[in-house]
Every structure is written in C-alpha cells, then in structure tokens.
C-alpha positions as a Markdown table, in Angstrom:
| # | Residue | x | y | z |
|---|---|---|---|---|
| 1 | Unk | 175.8 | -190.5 | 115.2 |
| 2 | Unk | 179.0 | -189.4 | 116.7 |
| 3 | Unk | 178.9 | -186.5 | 118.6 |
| 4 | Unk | 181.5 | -183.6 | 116.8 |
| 5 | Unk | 181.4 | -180.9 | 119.5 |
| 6 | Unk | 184.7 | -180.8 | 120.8 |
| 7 | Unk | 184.7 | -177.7 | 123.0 |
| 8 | Unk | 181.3 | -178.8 | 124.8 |
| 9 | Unk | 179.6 | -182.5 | 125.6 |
| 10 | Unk | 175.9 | -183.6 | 124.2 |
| 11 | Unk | 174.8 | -183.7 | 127.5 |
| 12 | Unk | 176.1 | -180.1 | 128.8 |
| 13 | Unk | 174.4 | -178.5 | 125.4 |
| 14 | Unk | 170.9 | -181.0 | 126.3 |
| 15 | Unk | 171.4 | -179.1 | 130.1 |
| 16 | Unk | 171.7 | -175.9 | 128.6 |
| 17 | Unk | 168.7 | -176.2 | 125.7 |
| 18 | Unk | 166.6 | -177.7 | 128.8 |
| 19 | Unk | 167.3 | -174.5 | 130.9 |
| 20 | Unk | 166.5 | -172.1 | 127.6 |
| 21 | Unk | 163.4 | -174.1 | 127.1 |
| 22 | Unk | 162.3 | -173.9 | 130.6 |
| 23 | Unk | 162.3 | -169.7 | 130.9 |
| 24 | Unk | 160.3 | -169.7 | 127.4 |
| 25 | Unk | 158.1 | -172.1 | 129.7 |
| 26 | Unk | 157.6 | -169.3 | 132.4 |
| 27 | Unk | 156.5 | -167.1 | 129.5 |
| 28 | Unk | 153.7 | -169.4 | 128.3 |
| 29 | Unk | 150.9 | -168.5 | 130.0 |
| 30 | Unk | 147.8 | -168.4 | 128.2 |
| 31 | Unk | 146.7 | -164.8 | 126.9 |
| 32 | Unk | 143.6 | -163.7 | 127.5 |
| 33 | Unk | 141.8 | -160.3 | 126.3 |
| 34 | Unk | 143.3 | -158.5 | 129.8 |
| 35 | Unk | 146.4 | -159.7 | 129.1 |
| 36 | Unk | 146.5 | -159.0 | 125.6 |
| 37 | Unk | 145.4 | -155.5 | 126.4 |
| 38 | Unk | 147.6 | -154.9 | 129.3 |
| 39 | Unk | 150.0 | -152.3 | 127.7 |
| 40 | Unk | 146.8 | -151.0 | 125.5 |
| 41 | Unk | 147.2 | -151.7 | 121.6 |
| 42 | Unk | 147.1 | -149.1 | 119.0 |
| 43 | Unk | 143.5 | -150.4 | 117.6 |
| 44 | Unk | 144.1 | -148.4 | 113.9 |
| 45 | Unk | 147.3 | -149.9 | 113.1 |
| 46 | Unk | 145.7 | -153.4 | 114.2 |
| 47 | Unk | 142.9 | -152.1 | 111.1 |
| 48 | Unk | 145.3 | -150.8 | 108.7 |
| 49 | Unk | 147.4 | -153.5 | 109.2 |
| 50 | Unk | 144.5 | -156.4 | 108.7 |
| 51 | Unk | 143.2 | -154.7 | 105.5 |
| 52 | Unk | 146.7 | -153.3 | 104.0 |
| 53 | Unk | 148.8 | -157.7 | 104.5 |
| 54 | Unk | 144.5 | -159.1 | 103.8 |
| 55 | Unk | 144.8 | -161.3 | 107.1 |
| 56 | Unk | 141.8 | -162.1 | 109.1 |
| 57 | Unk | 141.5 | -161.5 | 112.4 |
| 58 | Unk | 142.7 | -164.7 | 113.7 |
| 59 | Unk | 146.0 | -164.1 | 111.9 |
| 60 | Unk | 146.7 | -160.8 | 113.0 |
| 61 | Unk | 145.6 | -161.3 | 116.5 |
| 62 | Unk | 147.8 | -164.1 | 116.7 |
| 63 | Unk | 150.3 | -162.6 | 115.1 |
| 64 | Unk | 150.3 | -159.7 | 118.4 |
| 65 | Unk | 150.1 | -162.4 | 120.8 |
| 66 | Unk | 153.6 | -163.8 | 119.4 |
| 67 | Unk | 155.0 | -160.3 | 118.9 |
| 68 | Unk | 154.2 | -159.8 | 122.6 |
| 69 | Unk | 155.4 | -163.0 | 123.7 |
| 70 | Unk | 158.8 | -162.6 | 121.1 |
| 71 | Unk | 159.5 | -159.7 | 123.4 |
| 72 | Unk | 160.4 | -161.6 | 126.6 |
| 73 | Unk | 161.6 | -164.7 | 124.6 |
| 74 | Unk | 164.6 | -162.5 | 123.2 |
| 75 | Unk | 165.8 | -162.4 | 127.1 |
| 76 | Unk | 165.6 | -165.8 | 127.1 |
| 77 | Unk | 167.6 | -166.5 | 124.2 |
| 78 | Unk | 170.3 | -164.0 | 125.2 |
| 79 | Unk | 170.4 | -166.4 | 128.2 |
| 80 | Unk | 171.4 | -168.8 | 125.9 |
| 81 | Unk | 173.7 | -167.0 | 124.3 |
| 82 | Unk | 176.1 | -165.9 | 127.6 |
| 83 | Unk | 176.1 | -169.1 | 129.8 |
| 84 | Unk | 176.3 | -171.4 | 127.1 |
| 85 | Unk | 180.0 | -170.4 | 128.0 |
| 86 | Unk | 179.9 | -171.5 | 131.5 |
| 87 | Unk | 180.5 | -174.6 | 129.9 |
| 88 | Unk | 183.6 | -173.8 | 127.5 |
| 89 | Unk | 187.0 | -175.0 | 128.9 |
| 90 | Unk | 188.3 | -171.5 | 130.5 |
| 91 | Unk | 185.4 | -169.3 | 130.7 |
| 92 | Unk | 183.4 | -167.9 | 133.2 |
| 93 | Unk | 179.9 | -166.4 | 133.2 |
| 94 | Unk | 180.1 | -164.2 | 136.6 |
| 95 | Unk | 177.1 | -162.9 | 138.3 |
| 96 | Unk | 177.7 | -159.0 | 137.8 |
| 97 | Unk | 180.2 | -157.1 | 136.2 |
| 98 | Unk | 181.0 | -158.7 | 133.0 |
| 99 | Unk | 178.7 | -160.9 | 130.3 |
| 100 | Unk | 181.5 | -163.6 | 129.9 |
| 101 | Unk | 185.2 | -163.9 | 131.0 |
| 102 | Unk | 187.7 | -165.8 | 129.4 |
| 103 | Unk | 191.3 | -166.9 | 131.0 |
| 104 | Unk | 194.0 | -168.8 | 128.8 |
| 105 | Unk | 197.3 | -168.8 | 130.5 |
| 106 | Unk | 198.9 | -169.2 | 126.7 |
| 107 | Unk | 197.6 | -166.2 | 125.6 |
| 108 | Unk | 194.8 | -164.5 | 123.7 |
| 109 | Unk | 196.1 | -163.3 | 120.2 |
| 110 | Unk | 194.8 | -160.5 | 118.9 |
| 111 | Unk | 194.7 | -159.7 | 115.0 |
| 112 | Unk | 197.6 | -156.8 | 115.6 |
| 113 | Unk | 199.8 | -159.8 | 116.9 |
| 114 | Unk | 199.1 | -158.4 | 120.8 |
| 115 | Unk | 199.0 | -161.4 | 123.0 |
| 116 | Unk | 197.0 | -161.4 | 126.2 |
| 117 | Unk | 195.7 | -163.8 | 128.8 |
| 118 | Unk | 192.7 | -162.2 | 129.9 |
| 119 | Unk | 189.5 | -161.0 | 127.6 |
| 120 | Unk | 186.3 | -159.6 | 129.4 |
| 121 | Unk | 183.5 | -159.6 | 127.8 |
| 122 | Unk | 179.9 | -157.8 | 126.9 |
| 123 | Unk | 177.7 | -160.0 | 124.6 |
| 124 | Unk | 174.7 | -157.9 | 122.8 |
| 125 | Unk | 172.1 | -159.2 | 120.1 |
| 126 | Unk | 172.5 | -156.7 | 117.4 |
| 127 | Unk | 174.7 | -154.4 | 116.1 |
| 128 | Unk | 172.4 | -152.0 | 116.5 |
| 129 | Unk | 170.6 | -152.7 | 119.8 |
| 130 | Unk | 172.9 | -150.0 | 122.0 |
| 131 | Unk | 171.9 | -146.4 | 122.2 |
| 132 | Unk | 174.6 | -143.9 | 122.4 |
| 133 | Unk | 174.2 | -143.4 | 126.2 |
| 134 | Unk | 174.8 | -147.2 | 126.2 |
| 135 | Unk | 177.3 | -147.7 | 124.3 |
| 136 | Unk | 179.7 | -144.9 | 125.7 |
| 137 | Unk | 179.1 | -146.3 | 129.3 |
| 138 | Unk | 180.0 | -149.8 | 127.6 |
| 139 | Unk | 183.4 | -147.8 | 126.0 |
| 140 | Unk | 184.4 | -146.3 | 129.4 |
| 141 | Unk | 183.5 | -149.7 | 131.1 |
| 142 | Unk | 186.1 | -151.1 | 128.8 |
| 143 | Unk | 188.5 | -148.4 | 129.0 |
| 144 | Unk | 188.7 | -148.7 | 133.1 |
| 145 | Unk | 189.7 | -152.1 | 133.1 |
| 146 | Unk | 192.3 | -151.9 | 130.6 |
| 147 | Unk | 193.6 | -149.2 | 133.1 |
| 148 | Unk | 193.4 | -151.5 | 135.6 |
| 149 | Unk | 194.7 | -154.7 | 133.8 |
| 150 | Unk | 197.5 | -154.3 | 131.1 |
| 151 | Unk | 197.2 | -157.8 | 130.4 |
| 152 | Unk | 193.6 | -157.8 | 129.1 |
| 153 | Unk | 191.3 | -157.1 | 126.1 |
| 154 | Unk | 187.4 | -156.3 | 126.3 |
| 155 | Unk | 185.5 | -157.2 | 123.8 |
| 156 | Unk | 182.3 | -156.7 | 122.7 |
| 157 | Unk | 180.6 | -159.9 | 121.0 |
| 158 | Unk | 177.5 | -159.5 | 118.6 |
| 159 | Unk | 175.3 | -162.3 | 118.0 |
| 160 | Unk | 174.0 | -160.6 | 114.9 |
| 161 | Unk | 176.5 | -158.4 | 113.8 |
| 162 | Unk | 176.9 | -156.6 | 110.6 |
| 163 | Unk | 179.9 | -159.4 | 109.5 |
| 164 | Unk | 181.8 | -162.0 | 110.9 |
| 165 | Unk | 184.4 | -159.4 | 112.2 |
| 166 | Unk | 187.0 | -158.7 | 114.8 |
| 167 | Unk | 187.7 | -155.4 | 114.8 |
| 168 | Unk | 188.8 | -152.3 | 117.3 |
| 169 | Unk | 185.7 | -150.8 | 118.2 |
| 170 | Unk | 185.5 | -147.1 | 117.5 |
| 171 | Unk | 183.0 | -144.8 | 118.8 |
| 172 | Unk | 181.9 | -141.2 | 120.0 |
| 173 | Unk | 183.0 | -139.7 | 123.9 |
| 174 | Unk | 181.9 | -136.5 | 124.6 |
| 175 | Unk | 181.8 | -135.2 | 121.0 |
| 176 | Unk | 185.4 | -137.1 | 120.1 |
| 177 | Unk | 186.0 | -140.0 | 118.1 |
| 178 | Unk | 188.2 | -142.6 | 120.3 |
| 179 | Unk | 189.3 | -146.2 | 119.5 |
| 180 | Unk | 191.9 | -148.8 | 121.7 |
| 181 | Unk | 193.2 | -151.5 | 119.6 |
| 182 | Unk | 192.6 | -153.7 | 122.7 |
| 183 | Unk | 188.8 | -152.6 | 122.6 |
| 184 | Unk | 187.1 | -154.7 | 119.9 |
| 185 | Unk | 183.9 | -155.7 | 118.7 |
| 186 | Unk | 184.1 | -158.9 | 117.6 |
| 187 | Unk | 181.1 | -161.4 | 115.5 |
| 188 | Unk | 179.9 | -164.7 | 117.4 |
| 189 | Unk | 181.7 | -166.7 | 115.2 |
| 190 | Unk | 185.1 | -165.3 | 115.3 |
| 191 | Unk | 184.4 | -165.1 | 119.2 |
| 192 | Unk | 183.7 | -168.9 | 119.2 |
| 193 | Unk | 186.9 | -169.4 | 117.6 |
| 194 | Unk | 189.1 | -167.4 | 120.3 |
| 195 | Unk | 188.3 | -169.5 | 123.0 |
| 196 | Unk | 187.7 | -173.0 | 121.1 |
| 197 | Unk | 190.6 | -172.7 | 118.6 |
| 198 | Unk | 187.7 | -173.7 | 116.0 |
| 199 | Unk | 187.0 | -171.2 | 113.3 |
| 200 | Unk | 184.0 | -172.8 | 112.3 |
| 201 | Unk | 182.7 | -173.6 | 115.8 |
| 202 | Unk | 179.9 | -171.5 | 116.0 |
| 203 | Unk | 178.5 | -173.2 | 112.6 |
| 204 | Unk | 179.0 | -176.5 | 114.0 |
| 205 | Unk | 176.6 | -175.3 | 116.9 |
| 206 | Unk | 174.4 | -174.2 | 114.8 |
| 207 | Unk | 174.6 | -177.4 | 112.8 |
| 208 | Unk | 173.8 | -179.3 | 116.2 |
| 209 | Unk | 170.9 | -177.4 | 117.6 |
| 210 | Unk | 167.9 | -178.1 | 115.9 |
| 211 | Unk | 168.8 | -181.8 | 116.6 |
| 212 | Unk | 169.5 | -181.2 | 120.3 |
| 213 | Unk | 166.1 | -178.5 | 120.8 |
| 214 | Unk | 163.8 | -182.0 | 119.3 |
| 215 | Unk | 165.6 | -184.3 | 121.6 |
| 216 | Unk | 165.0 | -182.5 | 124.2 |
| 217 | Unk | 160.8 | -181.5 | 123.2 |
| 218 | Unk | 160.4 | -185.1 | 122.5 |
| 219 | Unk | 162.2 | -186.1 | 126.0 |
| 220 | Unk | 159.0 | -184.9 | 127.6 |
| 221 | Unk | 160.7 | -181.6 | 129.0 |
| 222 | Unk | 159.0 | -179.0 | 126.5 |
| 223 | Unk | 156.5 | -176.4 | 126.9 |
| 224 | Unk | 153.5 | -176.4 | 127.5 |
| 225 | Unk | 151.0 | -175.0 | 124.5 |
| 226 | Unk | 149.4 | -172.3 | 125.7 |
| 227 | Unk | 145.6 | -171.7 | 125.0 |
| 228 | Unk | 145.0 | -168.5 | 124.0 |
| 229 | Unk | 141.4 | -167.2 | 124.7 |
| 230 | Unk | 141.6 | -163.5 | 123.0 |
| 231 | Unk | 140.1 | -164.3 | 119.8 |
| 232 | Unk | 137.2 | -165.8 | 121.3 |
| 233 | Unk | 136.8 | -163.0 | 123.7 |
| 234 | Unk | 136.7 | -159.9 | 121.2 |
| 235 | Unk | 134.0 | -162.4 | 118.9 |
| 236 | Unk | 132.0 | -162.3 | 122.2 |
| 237 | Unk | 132.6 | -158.5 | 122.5 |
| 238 | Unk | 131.3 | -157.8 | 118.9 |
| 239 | Unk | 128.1 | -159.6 | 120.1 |
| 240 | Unk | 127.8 | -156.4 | 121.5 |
| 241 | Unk | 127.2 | -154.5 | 118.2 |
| 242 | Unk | 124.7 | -156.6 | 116.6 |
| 243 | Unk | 123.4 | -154.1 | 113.9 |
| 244 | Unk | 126.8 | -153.8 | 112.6 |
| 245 | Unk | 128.4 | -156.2 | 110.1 |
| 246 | Unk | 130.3 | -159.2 | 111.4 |
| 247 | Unk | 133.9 | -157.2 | 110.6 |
| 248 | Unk | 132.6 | -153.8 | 111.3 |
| 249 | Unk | 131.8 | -155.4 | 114.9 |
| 250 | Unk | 135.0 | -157.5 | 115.3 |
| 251 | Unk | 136.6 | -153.8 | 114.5 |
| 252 | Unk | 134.5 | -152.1 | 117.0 |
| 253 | Unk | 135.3 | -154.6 | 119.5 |
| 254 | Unk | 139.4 | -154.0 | 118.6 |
| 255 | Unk | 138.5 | -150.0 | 118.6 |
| 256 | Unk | 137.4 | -150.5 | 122.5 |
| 257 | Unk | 140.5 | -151.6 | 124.0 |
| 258 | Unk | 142.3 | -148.5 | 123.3 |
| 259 | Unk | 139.1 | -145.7 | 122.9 |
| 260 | Unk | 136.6 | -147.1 | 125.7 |
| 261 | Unk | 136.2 | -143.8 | 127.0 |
| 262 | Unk | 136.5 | -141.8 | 123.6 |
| 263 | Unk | 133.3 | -139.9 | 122.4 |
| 264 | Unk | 131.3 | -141.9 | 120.8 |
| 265 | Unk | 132.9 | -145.3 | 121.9 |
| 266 | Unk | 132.0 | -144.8 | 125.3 |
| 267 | Unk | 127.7 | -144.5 | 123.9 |
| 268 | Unk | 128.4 | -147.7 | 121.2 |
| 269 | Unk | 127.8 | -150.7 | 123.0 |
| 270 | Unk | 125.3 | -149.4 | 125.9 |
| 271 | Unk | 121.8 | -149.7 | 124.1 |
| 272 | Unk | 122.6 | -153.2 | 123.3 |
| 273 | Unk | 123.5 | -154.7 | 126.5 |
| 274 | Unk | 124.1 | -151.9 | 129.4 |
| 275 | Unk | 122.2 | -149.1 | 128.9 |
| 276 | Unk | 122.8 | -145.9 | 130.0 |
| 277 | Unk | 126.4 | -147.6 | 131.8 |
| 278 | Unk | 129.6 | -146.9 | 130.5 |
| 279 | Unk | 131.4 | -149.8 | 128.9 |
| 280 | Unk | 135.0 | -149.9 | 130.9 |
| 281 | Unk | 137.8 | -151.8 | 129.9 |
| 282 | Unk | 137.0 | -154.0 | 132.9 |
| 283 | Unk | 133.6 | -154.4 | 132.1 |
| 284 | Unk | 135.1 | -155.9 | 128.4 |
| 285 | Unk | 137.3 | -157.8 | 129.6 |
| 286 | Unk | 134.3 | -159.6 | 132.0 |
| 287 | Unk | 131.9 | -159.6 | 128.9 |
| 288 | Unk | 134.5 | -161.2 | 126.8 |
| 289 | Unk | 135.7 | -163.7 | 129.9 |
| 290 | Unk | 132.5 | -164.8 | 130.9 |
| 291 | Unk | 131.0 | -165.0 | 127.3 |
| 292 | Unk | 128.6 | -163.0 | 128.1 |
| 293 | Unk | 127.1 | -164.2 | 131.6 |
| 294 | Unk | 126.0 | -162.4 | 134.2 |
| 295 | Unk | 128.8 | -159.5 | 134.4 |
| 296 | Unk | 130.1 | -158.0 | 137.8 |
| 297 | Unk | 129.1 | -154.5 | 137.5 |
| 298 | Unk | 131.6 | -152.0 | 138.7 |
C-alpha cells in the first residue's frame, strides 16, 4: 500500500513507534507482591470494589497491576506525542524551555488574520490535567516571550482537549481574568494542521498507527510479556489463614498489605505459621516469594 503521510516518512514514524515501544519496555518488569505493594494499597476499596463490579481476584488484581503500570506508560506516550515533531519539516523539539517549536519563514496565520513566523509551544494530555499554580506559570511563561518576541505566538496544544479548537487561551492571574489573542490553546488536530497545512493530518496519523505499532511488534522489537507473580503470592499468603474460607483468606491476605501492624491483624496469621512473631510486611512478602519455604526471619 502506498504510503499517504506527506508531512512524515514510514520509516521516521516505524523509528519513532520503536522508540515509544522501547520506554514501555523499561516499564515491563514483572510485578511481584513487593512491588505491587510498594506505595501500600488501600485493601477496602480493593474489597468493595471486588464485590460491588463481581470480579475475582485475578481480575481486580490484574486490573491494579495495569493501573500501576498505566501511570508511567502515560509519560511515555506524551513522549510520543512532543518528538514525533522532531520529525515535521520546521519543527524543533529542544531540550529545555519549550515542548515543541515551530519556524515558517512564510508565516503562521492565526484565526484573527495575525501572521507570525515563530509559535512556541507547551503540549499537555488533557484539558484538564494543569492545576491553577500550573497553569498561571504556563500563562506568564507565555506572556514573557511575547515580550520578548513580537513576531511569535505560544500555544498551548491538548491531546485530549475538550474540542477540536484554536482559541485565545483565557485564564485567572492573581485574582484577574487576562487573555492575549496571541496566547492560544489550541486541539492536536488543528495543531497538526498549522505546521502540515493538512486539516485532517492528525486523523490520517491516527489512521496509520495501529498498522505501523503491528509492524513494528511483529519486526521482533516489541516488549517483552512480563510475568506477574502477585496473584500467586497473596494465594500463598492466605495459606496462612487456613480456618477461614478460601475468599475470606484471599481477603485477609489483601487486608495485610496495608493493616500488618493494625490490632488484630498483627495476632491473625501467627498461630498458624509464626507464633508469637509479628507478621511484617517483609516477612509477607518472603512467605508469598518463597511459597512458603523456609522464611528469613527478621
């Protein structure tokens, strides 16, 4: 098939996927119950939230493991999202200072029939992902370089914005409402079509990339799988309460990670396996590790 990408080449959007793939790559290693544990879940939303959606406990534990994971994959894709430009015809993804600038020595439109040559940059995921502390340094970031650059517009581009829109950001300083008509926020798409000259550019990505991400999988430079061992771990913990039912022990061993030293908790498991010991998170994590071999005491 013909390749229809005008403003980037198959083999610069393979080298980009490739480099995307490769940081999810760095986040793939396997979770075990440490791991899983190391921020210490909330064990009675993992409860409520088992009974109230009627998962089992594979489901929902898997389902934490990718939340986890999801949290440093959204770097990653944000990644994807700013240097993909390093590859468009008159952009520039610089180290520090701005997210993406764009030169065109024609001129820059903008929708009040301003023309300018330069446009600096901020990209952001959402619409809604900037606090307001954030969001007015990102305003007077904007406003300084106007200042310092009458020939310029900053703009600041949402991946997932409300609507495709290009618009003069307004927002709050010190209590007053202020706006610039060369201070914008601006949709992915439309910002695709200021520096292609393709309204429909950013579709036409999106039209290429599931194509590209298999090409490049099935070129032998994917991931990984990971082998998760949590699951298998907390069954070995619940070993620990054998006069409870199966899911009453599964529970108890979910309650542990977060209320191991709780009254009550602390007692549960010792006349089983270690009495009169407390059961530490360590000494869980080892149980659950080691499936139950000799454990290093602490």
């Amino acid at each position: 098939m013909d390749w229809e990408l005008t403003f980037i080449t198959k083999e610069d959007l393979k080298t980009h996927v490739r480099a995307t793939i490769s940081k999810y790559g760095e986040k793939l290693n396997s979770f075990d119950l440490k791991k899983f544990n190391s921020n210490l879940i909330d064990p009675i939303k993992f409860i409520f939230d088992k009974s109230v959606y009627h998962v089992t406990w594979e489901e929902i534990i898997n389902s934490e493991v990718i939340r986890q994971r999801d949290k440093s994959n959204t770097n990653d894709i944000g990644y994807f999202h700013q240097n993909i430009f390093d590859y468009f015809a008159g952009c520039n993804v610089p180290d520090k200072g701005w997210d993406v600038i764009y030169q065109n020595p024609k001129g820059v439109i903008l929708p009040d029939g301003d023309v300018v040559s330069k446009v600096f940059v901020e990209v952001k995921n959402k619409h809604n992902t900037m606090n307001s502390a954030a969001s007015s340094k990102t305003y007077m970031k904007m406003q300084n370089q106007l200042l310092a650059d009458d020939d310029c517009a900053c703009l600041l581009v949402e991946v997932i914005a409300k609507k495709s829109q290009n618009i003069k950001w307004e927002t709050t300083l010190d209590g007053d409402k202020v706006g610039h008509k060369r201070i914008r926020r601006v949709s992915m798409d439309q910002f695709y079509g200021i520096v292609t000259g393709d309204e429909n550019a950013f579709y036409k990505l999106c039209m290429s990339l599931p194509g590209i991400i298999t090409e490049v999988v099935d070129e032998g430079d994917s991931v990984e799988i990971p082998e998760d061992t949590v699951i298998a771990e907390l069954r070995k913990v619940s070993e620990l309460y054998k006069d409870m039912p199966c899911d009453l022990a599964m529970a108890m061993a979910v309650y542990m990670l977060g209320f191991s030293t709780y009254s009550g908790f602390s007692e549960s498991a010792s006349t089983f396996e270690y009495e009169n010991e407390p059961m530490t998170l360590n000494r869980i994590y080892e149980y659950g590790k080691y499936m139950g071999e000799d454990v290093k005491r602490n």
